[in-house]
Jmol script that loads the backbone (N, CA, C; Angstrom):
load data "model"
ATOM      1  N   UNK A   1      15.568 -15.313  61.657  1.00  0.00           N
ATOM      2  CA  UNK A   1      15.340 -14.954  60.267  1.00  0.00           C
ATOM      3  C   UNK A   1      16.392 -13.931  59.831  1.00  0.00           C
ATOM      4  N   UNK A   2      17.113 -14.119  58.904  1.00  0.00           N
ATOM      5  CA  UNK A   2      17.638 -13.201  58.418  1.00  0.00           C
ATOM      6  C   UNK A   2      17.198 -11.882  57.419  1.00  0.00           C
ATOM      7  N   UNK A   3      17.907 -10.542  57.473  1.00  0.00           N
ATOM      8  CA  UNK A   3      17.110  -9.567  57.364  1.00  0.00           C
ATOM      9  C   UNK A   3      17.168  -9.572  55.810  1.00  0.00           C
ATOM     10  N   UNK A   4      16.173  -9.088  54.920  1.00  0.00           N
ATOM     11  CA  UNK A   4      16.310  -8.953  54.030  1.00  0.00           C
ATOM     12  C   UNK A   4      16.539  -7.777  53.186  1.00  0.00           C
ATOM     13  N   UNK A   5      17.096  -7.098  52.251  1.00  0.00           N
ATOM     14  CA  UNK A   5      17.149  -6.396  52.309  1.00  0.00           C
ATOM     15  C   UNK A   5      16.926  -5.386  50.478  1.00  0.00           C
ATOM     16  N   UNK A   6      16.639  -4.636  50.378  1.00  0.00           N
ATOM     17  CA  UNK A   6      16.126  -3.861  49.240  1.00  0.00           C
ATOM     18  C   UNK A   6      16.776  -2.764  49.014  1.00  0.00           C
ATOM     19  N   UNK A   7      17.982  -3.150  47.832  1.00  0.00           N
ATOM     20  CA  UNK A   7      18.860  -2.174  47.613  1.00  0.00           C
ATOM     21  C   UNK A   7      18.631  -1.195  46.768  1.00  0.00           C
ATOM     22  N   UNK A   8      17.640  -1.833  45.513  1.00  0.00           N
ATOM     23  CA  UNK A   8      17.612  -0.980  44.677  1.00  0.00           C
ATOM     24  C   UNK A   8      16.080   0.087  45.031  1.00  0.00           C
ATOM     25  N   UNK A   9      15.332  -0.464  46.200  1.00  0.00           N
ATOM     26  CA  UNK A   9      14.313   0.374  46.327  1.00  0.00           C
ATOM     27  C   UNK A   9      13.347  -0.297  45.198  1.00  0.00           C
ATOM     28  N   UNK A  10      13.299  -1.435  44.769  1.00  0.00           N
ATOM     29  CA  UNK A  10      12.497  -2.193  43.545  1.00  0.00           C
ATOM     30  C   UNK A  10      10.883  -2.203  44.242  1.00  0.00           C
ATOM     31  N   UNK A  11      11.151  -2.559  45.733  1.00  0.00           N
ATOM     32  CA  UNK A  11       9.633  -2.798  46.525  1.00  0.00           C
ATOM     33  C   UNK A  11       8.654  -1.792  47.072  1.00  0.00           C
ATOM     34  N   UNK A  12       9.311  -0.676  46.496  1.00  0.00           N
ATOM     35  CA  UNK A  12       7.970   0.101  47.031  1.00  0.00           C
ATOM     36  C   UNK A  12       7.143   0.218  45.969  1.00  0.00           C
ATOM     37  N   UNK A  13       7.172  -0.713  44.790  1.00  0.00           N
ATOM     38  CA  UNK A  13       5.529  -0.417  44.150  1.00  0.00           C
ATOM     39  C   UNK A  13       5.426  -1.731  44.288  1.00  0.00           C
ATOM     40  N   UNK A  14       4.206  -2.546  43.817  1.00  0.00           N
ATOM     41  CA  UNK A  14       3.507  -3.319  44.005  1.00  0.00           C
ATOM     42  C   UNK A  14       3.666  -4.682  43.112  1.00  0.00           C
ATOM     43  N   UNK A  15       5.285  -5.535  43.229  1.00  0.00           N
ATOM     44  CA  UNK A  15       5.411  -6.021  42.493  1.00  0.00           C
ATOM     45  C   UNK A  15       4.632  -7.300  42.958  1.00  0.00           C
ATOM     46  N   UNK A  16       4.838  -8.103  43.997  1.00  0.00           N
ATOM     47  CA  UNK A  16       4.347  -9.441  44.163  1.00  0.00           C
ATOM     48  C   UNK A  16       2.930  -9.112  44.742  1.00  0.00           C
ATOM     49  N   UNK A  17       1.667  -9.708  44.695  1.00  0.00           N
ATOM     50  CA  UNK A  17       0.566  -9.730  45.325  1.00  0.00           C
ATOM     51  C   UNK A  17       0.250 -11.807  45.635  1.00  0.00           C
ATOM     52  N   UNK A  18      -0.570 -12.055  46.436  1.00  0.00           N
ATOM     53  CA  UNK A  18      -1.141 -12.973  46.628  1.00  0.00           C
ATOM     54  C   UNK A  18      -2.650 -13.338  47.023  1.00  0.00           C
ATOM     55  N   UNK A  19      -3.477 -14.371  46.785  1.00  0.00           N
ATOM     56  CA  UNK A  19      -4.668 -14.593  46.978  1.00  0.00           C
ATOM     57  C   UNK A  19      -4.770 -16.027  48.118  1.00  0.00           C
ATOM     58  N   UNK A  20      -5.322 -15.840  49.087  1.00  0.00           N
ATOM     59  CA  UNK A  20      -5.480 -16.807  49.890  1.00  0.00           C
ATOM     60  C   UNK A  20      -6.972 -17.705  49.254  1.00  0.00           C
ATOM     61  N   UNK A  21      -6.888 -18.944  49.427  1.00  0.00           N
ATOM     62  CA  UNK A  21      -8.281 -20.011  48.963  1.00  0.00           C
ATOM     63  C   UNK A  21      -8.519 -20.759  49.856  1.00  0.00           C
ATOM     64  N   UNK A  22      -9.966 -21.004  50.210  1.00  0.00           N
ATOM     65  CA  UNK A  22     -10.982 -21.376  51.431  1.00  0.00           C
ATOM     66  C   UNK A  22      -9.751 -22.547  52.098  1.00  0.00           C
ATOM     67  N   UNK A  23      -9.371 -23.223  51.385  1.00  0.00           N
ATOM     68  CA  UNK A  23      -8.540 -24.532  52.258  1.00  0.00           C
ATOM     69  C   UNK A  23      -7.093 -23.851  52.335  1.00  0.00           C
ATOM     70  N   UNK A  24      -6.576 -22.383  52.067  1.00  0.00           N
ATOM     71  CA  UNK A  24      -5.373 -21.954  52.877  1.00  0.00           C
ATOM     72  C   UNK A  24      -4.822 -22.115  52.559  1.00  0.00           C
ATOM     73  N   UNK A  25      -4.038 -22.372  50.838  1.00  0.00           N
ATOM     74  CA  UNK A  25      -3.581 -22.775  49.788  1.00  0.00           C
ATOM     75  C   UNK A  25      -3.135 -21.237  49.434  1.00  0.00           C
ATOM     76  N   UNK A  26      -1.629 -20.761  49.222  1.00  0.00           N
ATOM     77  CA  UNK A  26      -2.024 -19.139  49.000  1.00  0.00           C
ATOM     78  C   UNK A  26      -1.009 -19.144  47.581  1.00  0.00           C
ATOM     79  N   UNK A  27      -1.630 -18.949  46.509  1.00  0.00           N
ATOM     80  CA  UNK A  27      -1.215 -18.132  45.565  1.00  0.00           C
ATOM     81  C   UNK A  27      -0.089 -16.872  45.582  1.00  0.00           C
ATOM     82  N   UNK A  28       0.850 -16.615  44.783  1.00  0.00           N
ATOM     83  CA  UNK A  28       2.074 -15.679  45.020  1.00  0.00           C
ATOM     84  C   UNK A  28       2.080 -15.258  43.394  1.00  0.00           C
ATOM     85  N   UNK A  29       1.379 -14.264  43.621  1.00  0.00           N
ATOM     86  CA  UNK A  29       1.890 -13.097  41.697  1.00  0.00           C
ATOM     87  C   UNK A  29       3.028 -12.510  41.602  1.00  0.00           C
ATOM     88  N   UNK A  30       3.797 -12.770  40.570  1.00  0.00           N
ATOM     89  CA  UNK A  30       4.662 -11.247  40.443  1.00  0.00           C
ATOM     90  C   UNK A  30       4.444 -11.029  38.738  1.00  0.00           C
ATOM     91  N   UNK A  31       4.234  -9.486  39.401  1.00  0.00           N
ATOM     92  CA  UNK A  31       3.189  -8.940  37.943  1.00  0.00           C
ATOM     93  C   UNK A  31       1.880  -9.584  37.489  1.00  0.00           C
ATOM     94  N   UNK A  32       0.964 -10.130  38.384  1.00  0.00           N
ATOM     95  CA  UNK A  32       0.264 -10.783  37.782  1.00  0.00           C
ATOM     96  C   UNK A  32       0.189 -12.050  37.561  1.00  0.00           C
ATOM     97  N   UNK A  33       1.238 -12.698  37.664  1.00  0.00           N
ATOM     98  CA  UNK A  33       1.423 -14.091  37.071  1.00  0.00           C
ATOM     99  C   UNK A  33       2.082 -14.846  37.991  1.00  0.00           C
ATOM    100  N   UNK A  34       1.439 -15.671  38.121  1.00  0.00           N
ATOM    101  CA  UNK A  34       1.456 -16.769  39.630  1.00  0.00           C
ATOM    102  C   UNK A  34       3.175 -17.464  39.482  1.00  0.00           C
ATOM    103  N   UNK A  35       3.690 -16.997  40.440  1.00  0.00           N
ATOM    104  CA  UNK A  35       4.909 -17.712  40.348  1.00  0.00           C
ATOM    105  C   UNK A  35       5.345 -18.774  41.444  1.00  0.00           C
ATOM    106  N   UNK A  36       4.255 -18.673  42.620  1.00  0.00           N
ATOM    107  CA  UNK A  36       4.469 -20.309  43.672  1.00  0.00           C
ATOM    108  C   UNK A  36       3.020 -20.500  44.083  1.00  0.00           C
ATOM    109  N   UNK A  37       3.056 -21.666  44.699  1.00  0.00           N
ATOM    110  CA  UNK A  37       2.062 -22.051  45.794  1.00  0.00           C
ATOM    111  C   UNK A  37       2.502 -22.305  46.946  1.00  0.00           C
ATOM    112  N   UNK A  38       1.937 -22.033  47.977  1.00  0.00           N
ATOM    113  CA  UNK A  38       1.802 -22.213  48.957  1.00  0.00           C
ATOM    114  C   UNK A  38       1.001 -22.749  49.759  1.00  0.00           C
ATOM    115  N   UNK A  39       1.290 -24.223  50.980  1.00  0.00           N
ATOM    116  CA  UNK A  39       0.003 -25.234  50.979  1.00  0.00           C
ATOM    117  C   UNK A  39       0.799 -25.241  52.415  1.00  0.00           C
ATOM    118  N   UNK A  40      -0.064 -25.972  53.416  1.00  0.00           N
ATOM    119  CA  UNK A  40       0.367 -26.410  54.549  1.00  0.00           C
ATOM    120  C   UNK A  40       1.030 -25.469  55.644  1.00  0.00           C
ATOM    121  N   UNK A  41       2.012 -26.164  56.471  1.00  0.00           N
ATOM    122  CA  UNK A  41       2.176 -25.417  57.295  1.00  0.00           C
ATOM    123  C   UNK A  41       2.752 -24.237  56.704  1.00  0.00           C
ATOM    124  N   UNK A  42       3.716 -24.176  55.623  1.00  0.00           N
ATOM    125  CA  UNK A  42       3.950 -23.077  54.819  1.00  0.00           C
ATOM    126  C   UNK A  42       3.152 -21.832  54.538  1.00  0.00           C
ATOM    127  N   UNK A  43       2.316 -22.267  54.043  1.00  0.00           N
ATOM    128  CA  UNK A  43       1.005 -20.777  53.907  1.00  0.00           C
ATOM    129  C   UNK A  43       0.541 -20.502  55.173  1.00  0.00           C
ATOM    130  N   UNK A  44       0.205 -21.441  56.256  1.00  0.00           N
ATOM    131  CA  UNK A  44      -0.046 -20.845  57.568  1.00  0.00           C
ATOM    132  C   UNK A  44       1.332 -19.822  58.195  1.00  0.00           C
ATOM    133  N   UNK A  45       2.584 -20.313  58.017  1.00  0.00           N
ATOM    134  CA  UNK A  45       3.306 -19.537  58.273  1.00  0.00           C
ATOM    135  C   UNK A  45       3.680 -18.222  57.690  1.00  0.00           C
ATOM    136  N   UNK A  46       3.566 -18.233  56.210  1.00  0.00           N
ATOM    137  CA  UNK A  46       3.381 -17.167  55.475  1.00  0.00           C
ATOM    138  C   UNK A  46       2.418 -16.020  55.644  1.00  0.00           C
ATOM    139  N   UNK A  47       1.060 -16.547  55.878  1.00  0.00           N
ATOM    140  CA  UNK A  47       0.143 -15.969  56.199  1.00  0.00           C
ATOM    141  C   UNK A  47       0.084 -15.122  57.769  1.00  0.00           C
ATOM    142  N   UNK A  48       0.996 -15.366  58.585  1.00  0.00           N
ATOM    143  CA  UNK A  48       1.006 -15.177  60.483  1.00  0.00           C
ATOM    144  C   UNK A  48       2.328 -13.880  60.083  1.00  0.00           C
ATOM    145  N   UNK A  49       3.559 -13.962  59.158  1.00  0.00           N
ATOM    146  CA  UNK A  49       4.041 -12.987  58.835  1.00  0.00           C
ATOM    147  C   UNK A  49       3.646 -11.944  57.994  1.00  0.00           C
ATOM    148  N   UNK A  50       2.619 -12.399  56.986  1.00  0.00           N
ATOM    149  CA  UNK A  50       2.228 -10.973  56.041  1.00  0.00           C
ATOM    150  C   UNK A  50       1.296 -10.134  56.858  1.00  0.00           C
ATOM    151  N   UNK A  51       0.945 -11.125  57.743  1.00  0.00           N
ATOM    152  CA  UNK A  51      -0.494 -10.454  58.198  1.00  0.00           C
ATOM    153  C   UNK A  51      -0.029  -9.059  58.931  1.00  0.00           C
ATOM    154  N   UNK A  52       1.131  -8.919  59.940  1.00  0.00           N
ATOM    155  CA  UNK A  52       1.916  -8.254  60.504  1.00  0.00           C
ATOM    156  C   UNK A  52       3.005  -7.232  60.103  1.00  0.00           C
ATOM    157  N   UNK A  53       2.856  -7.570  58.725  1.00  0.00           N
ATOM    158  CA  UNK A  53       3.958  -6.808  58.128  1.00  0.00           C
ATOM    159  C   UNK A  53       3.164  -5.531  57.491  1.00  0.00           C
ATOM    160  N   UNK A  54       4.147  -4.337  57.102  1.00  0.00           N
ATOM    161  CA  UNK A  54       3.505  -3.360  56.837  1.00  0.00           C
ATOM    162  C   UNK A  54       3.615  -3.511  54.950  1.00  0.00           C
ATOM    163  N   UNK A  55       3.418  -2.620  54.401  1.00  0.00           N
ATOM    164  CA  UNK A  55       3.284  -2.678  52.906  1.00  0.00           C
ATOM    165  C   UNK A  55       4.905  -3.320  51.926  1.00  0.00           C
ATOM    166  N   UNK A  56       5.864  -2.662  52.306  1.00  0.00           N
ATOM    167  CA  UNK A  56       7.083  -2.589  52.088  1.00  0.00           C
ATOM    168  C   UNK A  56       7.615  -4.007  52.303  1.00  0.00           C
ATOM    169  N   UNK A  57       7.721  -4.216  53.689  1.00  0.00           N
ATOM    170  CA  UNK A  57       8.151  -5.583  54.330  1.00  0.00           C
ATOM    171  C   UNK A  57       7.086  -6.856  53.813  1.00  0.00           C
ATOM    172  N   UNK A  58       6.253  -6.688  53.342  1.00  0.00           N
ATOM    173  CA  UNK A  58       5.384  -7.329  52.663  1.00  0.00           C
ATOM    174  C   UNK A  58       5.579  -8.177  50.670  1.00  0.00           C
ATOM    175  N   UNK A  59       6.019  -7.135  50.671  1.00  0.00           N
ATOM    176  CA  UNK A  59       6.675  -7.328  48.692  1.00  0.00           C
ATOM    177  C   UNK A  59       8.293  -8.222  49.613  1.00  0.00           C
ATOM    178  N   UNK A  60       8.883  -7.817  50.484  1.00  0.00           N
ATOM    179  CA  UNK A  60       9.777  -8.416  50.734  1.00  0.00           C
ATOM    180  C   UNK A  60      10.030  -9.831  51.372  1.00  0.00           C
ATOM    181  N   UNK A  61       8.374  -9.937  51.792  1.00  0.00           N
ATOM    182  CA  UNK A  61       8.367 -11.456  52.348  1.00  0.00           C
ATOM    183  C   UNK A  61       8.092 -12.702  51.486  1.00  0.00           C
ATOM    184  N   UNK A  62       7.064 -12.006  50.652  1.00  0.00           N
ATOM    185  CA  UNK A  62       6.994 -12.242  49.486  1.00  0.00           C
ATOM    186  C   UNK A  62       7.841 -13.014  48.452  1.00  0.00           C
ATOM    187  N   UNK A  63       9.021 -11.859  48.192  1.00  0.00           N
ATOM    188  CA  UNK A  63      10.180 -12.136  47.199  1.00  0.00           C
ATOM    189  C   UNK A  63      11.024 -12.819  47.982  1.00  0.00           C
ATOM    190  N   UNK A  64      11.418 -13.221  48.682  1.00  0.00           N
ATOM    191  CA  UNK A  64      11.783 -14.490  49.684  1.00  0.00           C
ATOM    192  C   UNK A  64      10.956 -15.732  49.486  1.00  0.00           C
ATOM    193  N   UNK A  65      10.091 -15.717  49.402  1.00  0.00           N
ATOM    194  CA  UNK A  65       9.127 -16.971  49.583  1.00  0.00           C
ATOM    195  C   UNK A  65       9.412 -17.766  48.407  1.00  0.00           C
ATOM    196  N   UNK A  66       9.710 -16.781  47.190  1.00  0.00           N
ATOM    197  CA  UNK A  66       9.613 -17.499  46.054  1.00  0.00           C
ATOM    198  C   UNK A  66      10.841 -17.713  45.803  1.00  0.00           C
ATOM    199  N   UNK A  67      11.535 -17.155  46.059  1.00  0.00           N
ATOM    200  CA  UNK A  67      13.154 -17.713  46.269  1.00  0.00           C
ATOM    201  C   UNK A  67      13.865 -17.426  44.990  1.00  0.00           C
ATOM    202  N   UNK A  68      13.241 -17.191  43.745  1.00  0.00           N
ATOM    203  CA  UNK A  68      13.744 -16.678  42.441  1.00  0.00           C
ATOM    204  C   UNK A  68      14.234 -15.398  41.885  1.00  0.00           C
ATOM    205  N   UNK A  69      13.647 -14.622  43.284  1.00  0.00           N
ATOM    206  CA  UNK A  69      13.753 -12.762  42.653  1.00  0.00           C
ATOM    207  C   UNK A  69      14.782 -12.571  43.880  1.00  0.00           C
ATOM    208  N   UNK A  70      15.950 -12.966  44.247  1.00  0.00           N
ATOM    209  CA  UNK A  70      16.936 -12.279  45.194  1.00  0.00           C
ATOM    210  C   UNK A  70      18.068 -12.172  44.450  1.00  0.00           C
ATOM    211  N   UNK A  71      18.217 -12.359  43.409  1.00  0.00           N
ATOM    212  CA  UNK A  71      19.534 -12.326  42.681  1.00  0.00           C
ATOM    213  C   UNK A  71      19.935 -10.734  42.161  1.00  0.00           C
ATOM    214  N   UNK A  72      18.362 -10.469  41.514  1.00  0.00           N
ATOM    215  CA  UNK A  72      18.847  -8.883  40.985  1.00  0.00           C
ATOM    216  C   UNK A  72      19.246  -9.062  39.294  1.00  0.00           C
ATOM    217  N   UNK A  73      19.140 -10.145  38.783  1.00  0.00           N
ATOM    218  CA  UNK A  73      18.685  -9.968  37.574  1.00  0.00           C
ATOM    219  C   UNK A  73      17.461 -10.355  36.735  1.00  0.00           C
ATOM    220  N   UNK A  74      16.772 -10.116  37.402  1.00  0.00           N
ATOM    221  CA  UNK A  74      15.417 -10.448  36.628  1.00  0.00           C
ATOM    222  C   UNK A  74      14.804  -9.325  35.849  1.00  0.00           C
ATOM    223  N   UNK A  75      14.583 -10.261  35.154  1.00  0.00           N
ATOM    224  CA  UNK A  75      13.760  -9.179  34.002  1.00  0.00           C
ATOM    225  C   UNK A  75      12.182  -8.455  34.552  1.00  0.00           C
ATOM    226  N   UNK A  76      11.586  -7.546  33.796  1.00  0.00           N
ATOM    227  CA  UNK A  76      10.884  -6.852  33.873  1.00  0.00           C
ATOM    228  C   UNK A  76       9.955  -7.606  33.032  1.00  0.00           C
ATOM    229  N   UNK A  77       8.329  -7.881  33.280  1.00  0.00           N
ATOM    230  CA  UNK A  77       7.598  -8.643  32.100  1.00  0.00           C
ATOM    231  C   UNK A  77       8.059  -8.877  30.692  1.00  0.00           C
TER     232      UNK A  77
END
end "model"
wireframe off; spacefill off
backbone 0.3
color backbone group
């Protein structure tokens, strides 16, 4: 895996959150507003790294997953 990395310090508040559902299907927020799904072996794998990760490395596994927020220009809501 390659390391990821957080230049501007954007991840120490609480931008992406997610909700796991009974069949393991996991939901991905940023700000609130669902920006992937996650189904299959994918969310099982997702799920075996967040579980392990601490708060920080967490918003960062996150913003990887969704593959849209590594550029560094995204807007703010």
């Amino acid at each position: 895996m390659n390391p990821i990395e957080d230049k501007r310090n954007k991840f120490e508040e609480q931008i992406f959150s997610y909700k796991v559902t009974k069949d393991n299907k996991v939901f991905i927020y940023w700000y609130k507003k669902q920006v992937t799904i996650l189904k299959g072996k994918e969310s099982i794998m997702f799920l075996d790294r967040i579980t392990k990760a601490d708060f920080k490395e967490s918003q960062l596994i996150m913003a990887k997953v969704t593959g849209n927020f590594k550029h560094g220009n995204e807007r703010k809501k």
